[in-house]
KESESE-352319 format. One line per field, with one value per residue (C-alpha): residue number from 1; x, y, z. Coordinates in pm, 1 decimal. Layout:
num <- c(NUM, ...)
x <- c(X, ...)
y <- c(Y, ...)
z <- c(Z, ...)
END
This chain:
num <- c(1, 2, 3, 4, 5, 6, 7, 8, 9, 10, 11, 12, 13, 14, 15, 16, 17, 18, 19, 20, 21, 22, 23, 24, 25, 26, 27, 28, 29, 30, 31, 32, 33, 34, 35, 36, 37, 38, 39, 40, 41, 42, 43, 44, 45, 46, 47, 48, 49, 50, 51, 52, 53, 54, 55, 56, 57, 58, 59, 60, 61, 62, 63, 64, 65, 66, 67, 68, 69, 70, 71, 72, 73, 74, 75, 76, 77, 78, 79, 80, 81, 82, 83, 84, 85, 86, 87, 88, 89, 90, 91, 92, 93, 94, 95, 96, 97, 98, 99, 100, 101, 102, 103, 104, 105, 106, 107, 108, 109, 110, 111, 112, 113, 114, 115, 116, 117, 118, 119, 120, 121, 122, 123, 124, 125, 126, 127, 128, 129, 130, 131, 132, 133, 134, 135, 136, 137, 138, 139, 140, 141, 142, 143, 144, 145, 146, 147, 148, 149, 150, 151, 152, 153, 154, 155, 156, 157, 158, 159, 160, 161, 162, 163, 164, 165, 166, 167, 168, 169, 170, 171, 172, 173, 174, 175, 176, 177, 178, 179, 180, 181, 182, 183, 184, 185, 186, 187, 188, 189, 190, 191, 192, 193, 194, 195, 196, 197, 198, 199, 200, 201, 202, 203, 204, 205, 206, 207, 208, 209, 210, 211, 212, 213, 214, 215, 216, 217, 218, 219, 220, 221, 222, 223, 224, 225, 226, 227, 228, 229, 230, 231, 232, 233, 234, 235, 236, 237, 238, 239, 240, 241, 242, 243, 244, 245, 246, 247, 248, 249, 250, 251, 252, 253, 254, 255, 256, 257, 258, 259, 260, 261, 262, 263, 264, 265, 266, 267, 268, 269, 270, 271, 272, 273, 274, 275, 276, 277, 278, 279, 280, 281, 282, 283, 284, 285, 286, 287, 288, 289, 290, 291, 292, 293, 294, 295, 296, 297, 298, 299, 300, 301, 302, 303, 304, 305, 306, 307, 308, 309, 310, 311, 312, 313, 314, 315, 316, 317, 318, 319, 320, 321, 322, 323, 324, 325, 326, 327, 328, 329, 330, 331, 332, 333, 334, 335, 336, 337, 338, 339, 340, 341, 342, 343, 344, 345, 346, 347, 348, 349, 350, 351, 352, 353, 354, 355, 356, 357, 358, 359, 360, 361, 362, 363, 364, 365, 366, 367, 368, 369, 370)
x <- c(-5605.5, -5693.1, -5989.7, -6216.0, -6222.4, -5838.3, -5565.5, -5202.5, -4903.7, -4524.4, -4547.6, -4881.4, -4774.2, -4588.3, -4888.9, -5149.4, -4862.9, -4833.1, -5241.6, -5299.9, -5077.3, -5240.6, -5608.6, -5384.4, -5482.3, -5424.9, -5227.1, -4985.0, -4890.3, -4783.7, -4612.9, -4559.3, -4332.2, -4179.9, -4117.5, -4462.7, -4698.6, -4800.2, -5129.1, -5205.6, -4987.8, -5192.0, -5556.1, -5372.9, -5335.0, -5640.0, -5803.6, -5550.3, -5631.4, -6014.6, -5973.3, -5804.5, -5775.0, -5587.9, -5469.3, -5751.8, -5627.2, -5303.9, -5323.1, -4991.5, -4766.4, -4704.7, -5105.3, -5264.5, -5140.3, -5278.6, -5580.9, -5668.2, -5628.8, -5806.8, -6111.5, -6143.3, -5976.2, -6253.2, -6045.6, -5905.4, -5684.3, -5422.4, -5369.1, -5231.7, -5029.6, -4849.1, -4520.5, -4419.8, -4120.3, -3989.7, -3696.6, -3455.0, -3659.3, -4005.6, -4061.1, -3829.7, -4047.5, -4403.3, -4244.2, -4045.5, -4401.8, -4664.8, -4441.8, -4498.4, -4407.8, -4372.3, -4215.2, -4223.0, -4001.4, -4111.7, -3865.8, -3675.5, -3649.6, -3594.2, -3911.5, -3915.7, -3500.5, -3524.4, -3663.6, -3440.1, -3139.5, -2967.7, -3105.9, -2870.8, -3100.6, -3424.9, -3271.0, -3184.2, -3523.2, -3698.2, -3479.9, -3577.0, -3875.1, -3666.2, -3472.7, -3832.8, -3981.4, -3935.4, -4000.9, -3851.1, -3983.0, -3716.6, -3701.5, -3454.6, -3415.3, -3248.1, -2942.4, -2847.0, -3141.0, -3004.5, -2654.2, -2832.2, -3084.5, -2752.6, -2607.7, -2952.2, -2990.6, -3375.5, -3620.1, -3633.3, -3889.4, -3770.2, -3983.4, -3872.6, -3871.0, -3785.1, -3608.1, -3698.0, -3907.4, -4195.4, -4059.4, -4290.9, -4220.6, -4405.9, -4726.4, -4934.5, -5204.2, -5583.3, -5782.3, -6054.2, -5837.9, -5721.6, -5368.0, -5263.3, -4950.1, -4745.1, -4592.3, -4390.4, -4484.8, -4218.5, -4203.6, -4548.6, -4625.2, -4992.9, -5163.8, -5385.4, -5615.4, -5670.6, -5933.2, -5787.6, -5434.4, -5169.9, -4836.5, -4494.6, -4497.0, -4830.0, -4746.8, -4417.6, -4623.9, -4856.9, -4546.0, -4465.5, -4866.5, -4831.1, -4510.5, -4606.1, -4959.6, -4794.7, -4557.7, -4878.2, -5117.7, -5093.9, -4937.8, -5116.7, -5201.0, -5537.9, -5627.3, -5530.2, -5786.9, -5587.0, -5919.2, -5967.0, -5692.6, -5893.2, -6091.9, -5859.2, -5888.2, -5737.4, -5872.1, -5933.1, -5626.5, -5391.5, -5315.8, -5718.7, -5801.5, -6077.9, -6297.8, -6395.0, -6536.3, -6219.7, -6013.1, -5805.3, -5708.1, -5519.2, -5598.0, -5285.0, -5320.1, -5275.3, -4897.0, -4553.3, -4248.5, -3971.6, -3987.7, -4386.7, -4340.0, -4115.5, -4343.1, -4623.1, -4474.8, -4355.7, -4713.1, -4815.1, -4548.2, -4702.1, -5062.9, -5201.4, -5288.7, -5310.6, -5020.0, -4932.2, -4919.2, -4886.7, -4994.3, -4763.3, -4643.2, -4328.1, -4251.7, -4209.6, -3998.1, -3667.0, -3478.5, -3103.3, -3194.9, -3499.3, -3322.0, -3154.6, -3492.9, -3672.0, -3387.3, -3417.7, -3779.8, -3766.2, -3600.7, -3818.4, -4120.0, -3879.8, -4015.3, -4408.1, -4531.4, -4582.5, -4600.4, -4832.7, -4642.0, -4805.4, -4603.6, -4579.7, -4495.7, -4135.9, -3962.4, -4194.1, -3867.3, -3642.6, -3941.6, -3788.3, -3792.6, -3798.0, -4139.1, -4326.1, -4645.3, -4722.7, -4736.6, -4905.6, -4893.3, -5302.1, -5505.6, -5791.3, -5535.6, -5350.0, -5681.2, -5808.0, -5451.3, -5502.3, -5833.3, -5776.0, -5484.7, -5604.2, -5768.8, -5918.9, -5691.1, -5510.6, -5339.1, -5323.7, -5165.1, -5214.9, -4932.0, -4788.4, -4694.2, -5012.9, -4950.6, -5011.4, -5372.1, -5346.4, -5726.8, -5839.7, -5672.4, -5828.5, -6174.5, -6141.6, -6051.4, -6299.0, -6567.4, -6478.0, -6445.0, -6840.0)
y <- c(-2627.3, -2318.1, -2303.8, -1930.6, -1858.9, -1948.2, -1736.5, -1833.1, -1714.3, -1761.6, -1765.7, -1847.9, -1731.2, -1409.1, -1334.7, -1371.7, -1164.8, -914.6, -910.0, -845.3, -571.8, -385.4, -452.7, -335.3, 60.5, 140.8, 407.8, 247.7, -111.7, -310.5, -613.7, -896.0, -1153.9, -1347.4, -1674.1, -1661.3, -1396.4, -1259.3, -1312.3, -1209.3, -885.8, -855.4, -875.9, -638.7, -366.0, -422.9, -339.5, -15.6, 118.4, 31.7, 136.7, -175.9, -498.6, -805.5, -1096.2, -1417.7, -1647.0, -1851.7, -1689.5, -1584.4, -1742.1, -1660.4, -1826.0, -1718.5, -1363.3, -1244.0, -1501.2, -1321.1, -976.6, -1013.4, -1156.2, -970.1, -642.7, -405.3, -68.1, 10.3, 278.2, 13.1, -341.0, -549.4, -851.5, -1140.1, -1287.6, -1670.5, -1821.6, -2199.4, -2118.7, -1799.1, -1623.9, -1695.4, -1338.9, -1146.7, -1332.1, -1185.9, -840.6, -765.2, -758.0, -666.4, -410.8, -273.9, 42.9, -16.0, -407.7, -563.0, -832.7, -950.8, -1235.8, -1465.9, -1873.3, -2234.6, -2267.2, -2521.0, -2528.9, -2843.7, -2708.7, -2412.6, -2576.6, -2368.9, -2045.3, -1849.7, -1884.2, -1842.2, -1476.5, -1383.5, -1502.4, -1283.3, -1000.8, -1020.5, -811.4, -542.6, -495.4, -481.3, -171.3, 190.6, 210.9, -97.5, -232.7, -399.2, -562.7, -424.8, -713.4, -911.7, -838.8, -1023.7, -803.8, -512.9, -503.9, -600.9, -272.9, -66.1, -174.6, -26.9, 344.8, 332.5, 510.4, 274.7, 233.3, -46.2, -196.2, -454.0, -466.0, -147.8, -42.4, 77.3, 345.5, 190.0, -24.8, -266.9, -166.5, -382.6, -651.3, -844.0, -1032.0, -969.3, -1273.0, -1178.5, -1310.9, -950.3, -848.1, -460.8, -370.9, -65.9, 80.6, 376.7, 512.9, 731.9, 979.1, 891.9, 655.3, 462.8, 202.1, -14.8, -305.5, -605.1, -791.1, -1149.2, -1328.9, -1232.8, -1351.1, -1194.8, -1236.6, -1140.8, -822.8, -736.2, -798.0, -519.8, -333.0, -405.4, -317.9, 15.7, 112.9, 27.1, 206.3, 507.2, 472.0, 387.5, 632.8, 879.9, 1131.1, 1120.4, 920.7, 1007.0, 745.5, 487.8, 344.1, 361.3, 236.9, -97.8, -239.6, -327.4, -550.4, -817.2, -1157.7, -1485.2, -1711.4, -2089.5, -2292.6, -1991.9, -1942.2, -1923.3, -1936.8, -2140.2, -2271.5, -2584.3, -2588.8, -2493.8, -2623.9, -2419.4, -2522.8, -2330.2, -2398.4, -2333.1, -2627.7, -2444.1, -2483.0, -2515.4, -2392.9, -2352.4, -1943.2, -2019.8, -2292.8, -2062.7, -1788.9, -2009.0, -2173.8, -1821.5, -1722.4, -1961.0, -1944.5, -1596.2, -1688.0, -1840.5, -2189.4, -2539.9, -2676.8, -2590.1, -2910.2, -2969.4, -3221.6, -3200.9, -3308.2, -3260.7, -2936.3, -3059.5, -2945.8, -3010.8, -3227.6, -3297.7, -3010.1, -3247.0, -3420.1, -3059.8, -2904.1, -3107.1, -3185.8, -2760.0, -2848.1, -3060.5, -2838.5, -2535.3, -2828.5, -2923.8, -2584.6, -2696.3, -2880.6, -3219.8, -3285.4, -3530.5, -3642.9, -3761.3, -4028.9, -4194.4, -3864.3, -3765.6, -3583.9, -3768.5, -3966.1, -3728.8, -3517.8, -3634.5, -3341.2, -3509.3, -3414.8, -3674.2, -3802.1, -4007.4, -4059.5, -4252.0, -4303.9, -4309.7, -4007.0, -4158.3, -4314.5, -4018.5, -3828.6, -4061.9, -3979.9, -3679.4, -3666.2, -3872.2, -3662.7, -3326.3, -3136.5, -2824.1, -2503.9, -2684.4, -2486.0, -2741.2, -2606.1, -2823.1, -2751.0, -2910.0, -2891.5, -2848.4, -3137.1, -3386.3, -3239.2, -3171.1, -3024.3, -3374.1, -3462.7, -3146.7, -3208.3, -3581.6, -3445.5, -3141.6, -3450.2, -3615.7, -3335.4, -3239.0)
z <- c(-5131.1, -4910.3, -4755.6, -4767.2, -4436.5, -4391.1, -4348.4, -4427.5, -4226.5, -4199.1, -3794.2, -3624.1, -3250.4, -3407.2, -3620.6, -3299.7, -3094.6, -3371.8, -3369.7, -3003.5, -3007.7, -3305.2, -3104.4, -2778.5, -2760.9, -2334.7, -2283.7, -2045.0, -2035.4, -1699.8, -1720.4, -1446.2, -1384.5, -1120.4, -996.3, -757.1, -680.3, -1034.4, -1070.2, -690.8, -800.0, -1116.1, -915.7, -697.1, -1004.2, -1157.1, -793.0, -769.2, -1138.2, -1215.4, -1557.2, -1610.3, -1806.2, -1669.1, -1850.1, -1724.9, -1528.9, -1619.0, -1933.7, -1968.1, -2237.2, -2578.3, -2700.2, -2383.0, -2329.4, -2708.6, -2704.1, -2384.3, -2537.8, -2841.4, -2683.7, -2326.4, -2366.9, -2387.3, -2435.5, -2089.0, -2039.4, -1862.2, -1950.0, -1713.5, -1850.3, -1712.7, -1874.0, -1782.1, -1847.2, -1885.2, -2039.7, -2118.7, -2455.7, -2368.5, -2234.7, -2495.7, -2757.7, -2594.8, -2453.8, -2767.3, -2965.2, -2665.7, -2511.6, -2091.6, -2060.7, -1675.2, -1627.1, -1239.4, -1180.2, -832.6, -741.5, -875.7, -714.6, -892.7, -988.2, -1307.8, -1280.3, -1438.7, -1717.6, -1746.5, -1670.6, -1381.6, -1162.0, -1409.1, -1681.0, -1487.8, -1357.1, -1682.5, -1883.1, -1591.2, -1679.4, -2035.5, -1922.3, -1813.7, -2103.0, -2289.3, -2032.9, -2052.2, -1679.7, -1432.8, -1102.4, -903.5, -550.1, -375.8, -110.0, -400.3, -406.5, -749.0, -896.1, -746.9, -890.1, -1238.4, -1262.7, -1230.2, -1564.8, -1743.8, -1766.7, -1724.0, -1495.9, -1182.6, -882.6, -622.3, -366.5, -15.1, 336.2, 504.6, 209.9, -163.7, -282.2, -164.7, 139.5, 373.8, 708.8, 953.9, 979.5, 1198.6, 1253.2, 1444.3, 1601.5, 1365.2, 1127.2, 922.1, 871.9, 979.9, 793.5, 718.3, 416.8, 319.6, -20.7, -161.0, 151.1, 298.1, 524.2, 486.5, 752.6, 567.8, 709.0, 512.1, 540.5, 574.5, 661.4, 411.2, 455.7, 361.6, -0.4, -87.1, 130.4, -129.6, -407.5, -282.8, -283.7, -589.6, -720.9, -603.4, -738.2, -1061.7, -1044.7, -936.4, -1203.9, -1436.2, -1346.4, -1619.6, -1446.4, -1107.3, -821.8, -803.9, -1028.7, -796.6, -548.3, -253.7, -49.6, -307.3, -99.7, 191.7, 29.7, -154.6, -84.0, -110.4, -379.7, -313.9, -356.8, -304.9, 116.7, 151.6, 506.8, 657.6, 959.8, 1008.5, 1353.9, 1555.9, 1326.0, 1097.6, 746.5, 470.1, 141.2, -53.3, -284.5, -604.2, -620.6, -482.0, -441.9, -177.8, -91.6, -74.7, 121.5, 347.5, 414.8, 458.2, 734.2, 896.7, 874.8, 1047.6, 1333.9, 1383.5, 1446.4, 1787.9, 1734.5, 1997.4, 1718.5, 1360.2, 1124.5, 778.9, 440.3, 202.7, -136.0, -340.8, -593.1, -983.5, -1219.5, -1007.5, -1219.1, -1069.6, -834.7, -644.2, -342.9, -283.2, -310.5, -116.1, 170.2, 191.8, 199.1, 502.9, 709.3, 660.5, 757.4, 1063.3, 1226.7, 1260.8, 1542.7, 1254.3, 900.3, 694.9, 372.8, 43.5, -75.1, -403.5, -618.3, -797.0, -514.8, -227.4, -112.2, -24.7, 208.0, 500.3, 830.7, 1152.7, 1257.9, 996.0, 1177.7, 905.7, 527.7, 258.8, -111.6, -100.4, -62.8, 149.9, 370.7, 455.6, 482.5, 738.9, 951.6, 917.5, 1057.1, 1317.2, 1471.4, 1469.3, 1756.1, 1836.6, 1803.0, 1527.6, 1209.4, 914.2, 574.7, 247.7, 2.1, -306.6, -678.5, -898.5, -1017.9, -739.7, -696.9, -262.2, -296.0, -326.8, -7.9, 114.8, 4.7, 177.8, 488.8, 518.4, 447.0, 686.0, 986.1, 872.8)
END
């Protein structure tokens, strides 16, 4: 028995995909992927091209990318969209439907490689995107990425550092807390000011941004708000910096993974501070891969002045770097430690898998500093 208001398809994620891209009318389509960085590249485009829609949020699978289309796009000349990936297919299946004309492929790490089954099949299920777009944004500082954009006779815009068509050339940090940094755009070179602490990656995915709006802008760069750049920030949870008195904490609870981990902890090396400590937890999604990832972990830790380790989590065990102050399985407990070690001039980053919920470790330990 059918109901009146029902509608019966063969396929209901093809028949929402197929939907979204009927509704879809922008004249130029961006897509984003990578292994981190994508939706900080994706607020970075929509900032760069104000007649722009972005995909909400974590709204990026096969549900969430035409759910998001159908009831927020609003008839923008660009739509911004974000593929994710578990496994090799997930991005041909959205991308083969929803189709970028420009596709950015930002990095590719071992994020959820125990889902995937090797880094072979995370590299390829990111390159899916590429073999979707008409135009292809590559980083040129991978070199496994590199050798792949040769065998596809496509126009091609690479970014990296100090190389690429648009290549980051230097950065650094003000006490105020901004970050000055340098790019060269094609065959111009651009100073830009940003107005908070941005490490390494987020700087690449800028990179990235503006390759693809130039690539996007309908025939000119005038359409791109060159000045909009000054003014992004980091969101809560994601390398958001803060003061608590003289104390200062880094809120990048939101997630984990090894190469965000990494440049984190450079970051950090490269601001003044008293010491530079850490609370951490373990990175998900490992599988067979977790004593490896988390032994590679603990030595990119081993470079702070002292690590706090939540305990108690798949992966905890093997966090192991030779600076450990202290660790606990209970969040209150390792709060209180935390508290009670640090001192003024301190740097304190909070960092793990979404999973093990670090903010509430956070929010114990700003309480308690108040």
């Amino acid at each position: 028995m059918h109901l009146k208001n029902q509608i019966i398809v063969n396929n209901v994620i093809d028949f929402l995909l197929s939907l979204a891209a009927e509704y879809l009318k922008a004249k130029k389509v961006i897509g984003v992927t990578g292994s981190s960085g994508k939706t900080f590249t994706k607020e970075v485009l929509n900032k760069l091209l104000p007649d722009s829609f972005k995909t909400p949020g974590n709204m990026n699978t096969e549900i969430g990318v035409p759910i998001s289309i159908l009831n927020e796009y609003k008839g923008q000349e660009v739509a911004i969209i974000e593929y994710a990936m578990n496994k090799k297919g997930d991005i041909e299946r959205i991308c083969k439907i929803i189709k970028p004309d420009v596709g950015i492929v930002l990095n590719v790490g071992r994020q959820h490689i125990g889902v995937a089954g090797s880094f072979e099949n995370i590299f390829y299920g990111k390159m899916e995107l590429f073999q979707c777009s008409d135009t292809i944004i590559y980083n040129a500082d991978d070199e496994m990425m590199s050798e792949y954009v040769k065998t596809i006779n496509k126009p091609k815009i690479s970014f990296g550092i100090k190389r690429g068509n648009v290549s980051l050339l230097e950065w650094n940090y003000t006490a105020s807390g901004k970050t000055k940094v340098r790019y060269k755009i094609f065959n111009e070179e651009k100073k830009i000011m940003l107005n908070d602490i941005f490490h390494r990656g987020h700087l690449l995915n800028i990179a990235a941004a503006v390759a693809a709006a130039v690539a996007a802008a309908i025939g000119t760069s005038e359409k791109i708000c060159w000045k909009c750049l000054e003014n992004i920030k980091n969101v809560k949870g994601r390398f958001h910096w803060k003061n608590l008195g003289k104390i200062r904490i880094i809120d990048d609870t939101y997630n984990a993974s090894l190469s965000a981990f990494d440049v984190a902890v450079e970051t950090m090396l490269k601001i003044d501070a008293k010491r530079r400590l850490a609370v951490v937890g373990p990175i998900f999604e490992q599988g067979w891969f977790s004593k490896e990832t988390h032994e590679r972990l603990s030595k990119i830790l081993e470079k702070l002045d002292g690590v706090f380790v939540l305990d108690g989590y798949e992966g905890s065990e093997y966090i192991k770097p030779k600076n450990v102050i202290a660790r606990a399985k209970d969040k209150k407990k390792l709060a209180r430690k935390v508290v009670n070690y640090l001192r003024k001039g301190d740097i304190i980053l909070f960092k793990a898998s979404r999973g093990v919920m670090m903010e509430e470790v956070l929010c114990i330990v700003e309480e308690m500093l108040k």
